[in-house]
C-alpha positions in Angstrom: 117.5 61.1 -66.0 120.3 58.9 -67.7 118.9 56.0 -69.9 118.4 52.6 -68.5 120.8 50.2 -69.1 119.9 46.8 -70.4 121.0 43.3 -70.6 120.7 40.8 -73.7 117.9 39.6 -72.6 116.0 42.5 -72.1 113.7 42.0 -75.2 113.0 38.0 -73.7 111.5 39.7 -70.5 109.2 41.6 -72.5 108.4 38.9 -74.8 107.7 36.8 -71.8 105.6 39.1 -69.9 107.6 40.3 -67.5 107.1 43.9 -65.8 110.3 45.8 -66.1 111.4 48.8 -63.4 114.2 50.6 -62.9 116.7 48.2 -60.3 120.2 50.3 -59.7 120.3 51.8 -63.0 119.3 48.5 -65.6 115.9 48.2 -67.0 115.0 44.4 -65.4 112.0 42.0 -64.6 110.6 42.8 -61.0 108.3 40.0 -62.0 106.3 38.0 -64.7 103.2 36.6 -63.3 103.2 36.5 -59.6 105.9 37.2 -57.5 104.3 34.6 -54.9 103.9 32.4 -57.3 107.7 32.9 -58.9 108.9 32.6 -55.1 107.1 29.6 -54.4 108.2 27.6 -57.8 111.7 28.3 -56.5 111.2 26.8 -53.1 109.4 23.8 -54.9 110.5 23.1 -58.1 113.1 25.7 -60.1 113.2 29.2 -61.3 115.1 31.1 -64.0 116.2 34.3 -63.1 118.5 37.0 -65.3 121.4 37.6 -63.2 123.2 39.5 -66.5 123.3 43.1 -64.7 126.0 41.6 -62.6 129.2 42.5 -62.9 132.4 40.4 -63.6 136.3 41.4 -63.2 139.0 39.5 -64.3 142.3 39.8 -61.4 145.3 37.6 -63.1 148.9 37.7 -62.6 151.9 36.9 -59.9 150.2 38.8 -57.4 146.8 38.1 -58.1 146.3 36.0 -55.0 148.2 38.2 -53.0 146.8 41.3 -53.8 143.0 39.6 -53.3 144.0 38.6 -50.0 144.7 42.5 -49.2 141.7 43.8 -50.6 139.2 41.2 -49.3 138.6 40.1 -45.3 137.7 36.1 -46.5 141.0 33.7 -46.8 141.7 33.9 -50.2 144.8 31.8 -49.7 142.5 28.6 -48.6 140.9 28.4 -52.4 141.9 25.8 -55.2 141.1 25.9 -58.7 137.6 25.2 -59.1 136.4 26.7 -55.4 134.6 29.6 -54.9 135.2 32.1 -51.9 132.3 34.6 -50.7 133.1 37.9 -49.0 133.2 41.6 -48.3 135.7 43.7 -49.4 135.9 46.7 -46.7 136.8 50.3 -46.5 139.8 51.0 -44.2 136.7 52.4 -41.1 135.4 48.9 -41.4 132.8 49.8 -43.5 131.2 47.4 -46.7 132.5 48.4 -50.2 130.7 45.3 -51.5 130.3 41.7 -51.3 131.4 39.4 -53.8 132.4 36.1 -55.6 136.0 35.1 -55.9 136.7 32.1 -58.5 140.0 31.2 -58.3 140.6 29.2 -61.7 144.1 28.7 -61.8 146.7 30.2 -58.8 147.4 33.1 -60.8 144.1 34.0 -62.4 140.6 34.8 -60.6 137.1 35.8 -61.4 135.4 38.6 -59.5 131.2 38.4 -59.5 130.0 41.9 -58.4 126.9 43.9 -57.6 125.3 45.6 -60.6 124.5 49.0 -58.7 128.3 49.1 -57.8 130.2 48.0 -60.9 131.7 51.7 -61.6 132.7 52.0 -57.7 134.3 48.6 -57.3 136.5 48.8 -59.9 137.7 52.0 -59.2 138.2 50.9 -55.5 139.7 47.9 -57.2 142.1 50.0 -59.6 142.9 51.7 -56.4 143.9 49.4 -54.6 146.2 47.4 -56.9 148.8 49.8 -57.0 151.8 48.1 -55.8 151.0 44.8 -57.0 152.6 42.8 -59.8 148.8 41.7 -61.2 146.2 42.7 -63.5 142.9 44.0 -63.6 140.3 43.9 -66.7 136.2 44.9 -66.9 134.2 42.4 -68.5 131.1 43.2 -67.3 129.6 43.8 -70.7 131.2 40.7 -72.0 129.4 38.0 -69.6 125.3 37.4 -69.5 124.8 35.3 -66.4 121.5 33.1 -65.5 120.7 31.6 -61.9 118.6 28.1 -62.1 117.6 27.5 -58.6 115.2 24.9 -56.7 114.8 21.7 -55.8 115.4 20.6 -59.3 117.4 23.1 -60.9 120.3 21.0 -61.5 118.5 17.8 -62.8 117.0 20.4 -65.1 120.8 21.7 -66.1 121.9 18.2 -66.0 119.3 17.7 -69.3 121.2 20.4 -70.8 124.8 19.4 -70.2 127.4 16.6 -70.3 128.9 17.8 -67.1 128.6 15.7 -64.2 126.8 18.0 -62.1 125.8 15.7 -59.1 129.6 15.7 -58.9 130.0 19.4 -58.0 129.7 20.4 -54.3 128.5 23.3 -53.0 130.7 26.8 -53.8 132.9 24.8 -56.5 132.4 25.2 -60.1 133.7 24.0 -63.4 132.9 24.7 -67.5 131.4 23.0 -70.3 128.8 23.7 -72.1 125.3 23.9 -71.5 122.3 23.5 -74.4 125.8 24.2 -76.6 126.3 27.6 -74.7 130.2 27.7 -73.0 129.4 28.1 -69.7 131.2 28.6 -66.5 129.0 26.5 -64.1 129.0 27.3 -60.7 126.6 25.6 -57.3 125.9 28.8 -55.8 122.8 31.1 -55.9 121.1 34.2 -54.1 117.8 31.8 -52.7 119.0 29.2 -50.1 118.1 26.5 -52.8 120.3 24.1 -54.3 120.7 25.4 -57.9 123.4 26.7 -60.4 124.6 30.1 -62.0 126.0 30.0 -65.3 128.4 32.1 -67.5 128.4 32.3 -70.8 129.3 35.0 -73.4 126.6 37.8 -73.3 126.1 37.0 -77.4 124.8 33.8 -76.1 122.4 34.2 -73.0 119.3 35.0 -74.7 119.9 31.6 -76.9 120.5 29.8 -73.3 117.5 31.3 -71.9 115.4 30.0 -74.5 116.6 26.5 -74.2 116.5 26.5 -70.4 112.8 27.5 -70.7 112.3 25.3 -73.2 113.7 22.2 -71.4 112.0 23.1 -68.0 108.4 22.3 -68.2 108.7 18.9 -67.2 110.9 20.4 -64.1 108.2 23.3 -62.9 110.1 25.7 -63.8 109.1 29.3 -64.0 110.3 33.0 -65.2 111.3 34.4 -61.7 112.2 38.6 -61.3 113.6 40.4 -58.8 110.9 40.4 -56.6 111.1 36.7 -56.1 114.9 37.0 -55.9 114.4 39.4 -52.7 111.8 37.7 -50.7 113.9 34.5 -51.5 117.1 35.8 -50.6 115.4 37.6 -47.4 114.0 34.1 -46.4 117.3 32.6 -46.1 118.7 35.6 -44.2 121.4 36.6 -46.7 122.3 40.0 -46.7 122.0 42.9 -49.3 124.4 45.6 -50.4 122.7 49.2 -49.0 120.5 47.0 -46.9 121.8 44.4 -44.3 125.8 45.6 -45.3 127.0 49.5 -46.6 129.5 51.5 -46.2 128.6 51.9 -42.6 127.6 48.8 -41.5 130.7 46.3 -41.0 130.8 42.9 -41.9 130.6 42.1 -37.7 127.8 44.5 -37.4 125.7 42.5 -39.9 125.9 39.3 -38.3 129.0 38.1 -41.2 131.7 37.2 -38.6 132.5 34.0 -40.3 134.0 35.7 -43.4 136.3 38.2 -41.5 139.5 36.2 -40.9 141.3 38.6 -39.1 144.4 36.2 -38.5 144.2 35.1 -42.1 148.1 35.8 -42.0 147.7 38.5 -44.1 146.8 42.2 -43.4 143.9 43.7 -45.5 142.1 46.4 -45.7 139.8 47.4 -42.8 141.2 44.7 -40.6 142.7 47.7 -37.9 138.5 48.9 -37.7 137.0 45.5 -37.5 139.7 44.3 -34.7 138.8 47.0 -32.6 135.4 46.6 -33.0 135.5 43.1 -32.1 137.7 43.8 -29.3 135.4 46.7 -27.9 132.3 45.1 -29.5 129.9 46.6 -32.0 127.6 49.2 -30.9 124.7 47.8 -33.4 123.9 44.6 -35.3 121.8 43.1 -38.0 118.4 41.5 -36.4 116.3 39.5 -38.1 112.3 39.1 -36.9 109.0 38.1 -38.0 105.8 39.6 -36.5 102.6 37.1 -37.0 101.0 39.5 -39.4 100.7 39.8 -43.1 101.6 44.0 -42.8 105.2 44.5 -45.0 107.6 46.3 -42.4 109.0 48.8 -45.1 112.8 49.7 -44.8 113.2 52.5 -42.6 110.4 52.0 -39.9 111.8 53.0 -36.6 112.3 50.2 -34.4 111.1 50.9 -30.9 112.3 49.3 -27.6 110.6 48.3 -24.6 110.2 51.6 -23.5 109.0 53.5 -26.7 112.0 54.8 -28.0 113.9 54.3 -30.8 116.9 51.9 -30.9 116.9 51.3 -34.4 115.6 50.8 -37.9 114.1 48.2 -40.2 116.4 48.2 -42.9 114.8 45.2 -44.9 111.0 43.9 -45.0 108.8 41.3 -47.3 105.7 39.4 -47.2 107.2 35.3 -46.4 105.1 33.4 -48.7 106.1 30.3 -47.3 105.4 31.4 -43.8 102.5 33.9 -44.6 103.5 36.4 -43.0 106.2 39.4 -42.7 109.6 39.4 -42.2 112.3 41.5 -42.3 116.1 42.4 -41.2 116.9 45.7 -38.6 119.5 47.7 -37.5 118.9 48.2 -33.7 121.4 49.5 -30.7 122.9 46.0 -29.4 121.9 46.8 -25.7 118.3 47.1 -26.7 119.0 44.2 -29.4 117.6 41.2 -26.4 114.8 43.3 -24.7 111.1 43.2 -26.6 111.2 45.2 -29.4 108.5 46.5 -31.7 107.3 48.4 -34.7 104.7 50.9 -35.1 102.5 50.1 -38.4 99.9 53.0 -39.5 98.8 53.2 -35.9 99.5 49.2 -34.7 102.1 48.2 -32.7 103.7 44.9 -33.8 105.7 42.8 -31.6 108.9 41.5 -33.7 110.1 37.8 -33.0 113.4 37.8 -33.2 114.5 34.7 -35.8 117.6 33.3 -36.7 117.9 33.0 -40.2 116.7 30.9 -42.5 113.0 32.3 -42.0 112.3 28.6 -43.7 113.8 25.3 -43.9 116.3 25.2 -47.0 117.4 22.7 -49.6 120.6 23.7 -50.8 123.4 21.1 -51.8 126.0 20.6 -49.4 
């Protein structure tokens, strides 16, 4: 087996108490104290997660915007400096390469946030695709640590930290300054359905911003959250997870993501050919999401049966809710079968799965 790679911080984890596992490759924090607990301080108050293992790219030059449009199926052309832009980027079958963050800083020069278990792929895909295309493409991955705040009061708890007017930035907009004397990129976005912030900063600096986050957060509830809280969370609001809810072979339409495929964005891009004929003809599957009444975790890949027995599909994620008390999860079932009862089989007990439109909960997130 390869050695785990690390982020800065991975020495404040273990300091802290956290539990660290194997997650796509990087040694990280599945949790510190309770994941129920770290899930519900987020929902009430704020958590601190490491968000380091993501991956950044920087896409500059003439054709920056141009070639972005191209390889993405969001409008890139409809951001401003200081916006932020989520979407897929798509094989040409209509399939999920990954989703991402676009930052568009200035109207030649952009910041890609990526997943951390497809850093190597996207930027190959990336470097790929750029041929042809008067712009540039750099790998700073290694260069950025990255910390989410999120909760109720994650940003009066970053407003104690920074001169920036924070109350002032909307929702998917971001700016810099610096926070507890770290440069950071600031940006109102986050991976829970709560309002709350991401920050930037040079990786030589995150473990000095964790410490004076921490610090500065008792008064605010805050708490250490992992990766297990950052799941349930993230299930909770219904957003979707590369491998999971989106992968190579689950389109953007597929998973329920129809709003960020702009298929008359003006521009062609790739996988636009695949996802117009499968709106056109209709996809044979979709993304489901359900809860059952009963505390039982519906593991990823339980067959998901239909009202006659058979098989239409599978669970593809599942969690305890601890704000509802009970499991939930997203499937991948037959679209015909996707309106009659359907049901999963549990060590011998047949649960009945309520479909639910997501969020599972009601959300606080700034506007």
């Amino acid at each position: 087996m390869s050695e785990l790679k690390r982020t800065p911080l991975r020495d404040f984890h273990a300091a802290h108490g956290g539990r660290l596992v194997d997650f796509a490759g990087w040694e990280m924090p599945v949790q510190y104290k309770s994941i129920l607990e770290e899930h519900k301080a987020v929902r009430r108050t704020a958590g601190l997660f490491d968000v380091s293992h993501m991956g950044e790219v920087d896409v500059y030059g003439l054709e920056a915007a141009k070639f972005l449009n191209h390889l993405v199926t969001n409008d890139v052309a409809k951001l401003y400096p200081g916006r932020v832009l989520y979407t897929p980027m798509c094989y040409p079958n209509g399939g999920v390469v990954d989703d991402l963050l676009i930052y568009k800083r200035a109207e030649d020069d952009f910041l890609l946030c990526i997943n951390a278990g497809n850093i190597a792929k996207d930027v190959a895909w990336i470097k790929e695709q750029v041929r042809g295309f008067n712009c540039t493409i750099d790998d700073l991955s290694e260069e950025y640590g990255q910390l989410a705040i999120q909760g109720p009061k994650a940003v009066a708890l970053a407003q104690s930290l920074t001169s920036a007017p924070l109350a002032d930035l909307k929702y998917y907009h971001f700016t810099s300054d610096e926070v507890a004397g770290v440069p950071c990129l600031i940006s109102r976005t986050g991976y829970t359905g709560e309002d709350g912030l991401e920050l930037y900063c040079p990786a030589g600096n995150v473990v000095e911003l964790a410490e004076k986050v921490l610090a500065a957060g008792g008064p605010f509830g805050l708490e250490l959250a992992g990766l297990g809280a950052r799941d349930s969370l993230r299930l909770e609001a219904g957003y979707p997870l590369y491998g999971h809810e989106i992968t190579q072979d689950i389109s953007p339409l597929t998973a329920g993501l129809g709003w960020t495929v702009k298929l008359d964005k003006g521009a062609d891009f790739i996988g636009r050919a695949a996802l117009v004929a499968e709106k056109t003809s209709g996809s044979k599957q979709k993304i489901i999401y359900f809860k059952t009444g009963d505390r039982r975790i519906v593991r990823a890949d339980t067959p998901v049966l239909g009202a006659d027995g058979s098989v239409v599909g599978k669970v593809v994620s599942g969690t305890l809710s601890p704000i509802l008390n009970e499991a939930i999860g997203s499937a991948l079932v037959a679209t015909a079968a996707a309106a009659a009862p359907l049901a999963v089989d549990i060590r011998g007990t047949k649960l009945n799965l309520q479909l639910v439109k997501p969020p599972f909960v009601e959300l606080k997130k700034s506007s």
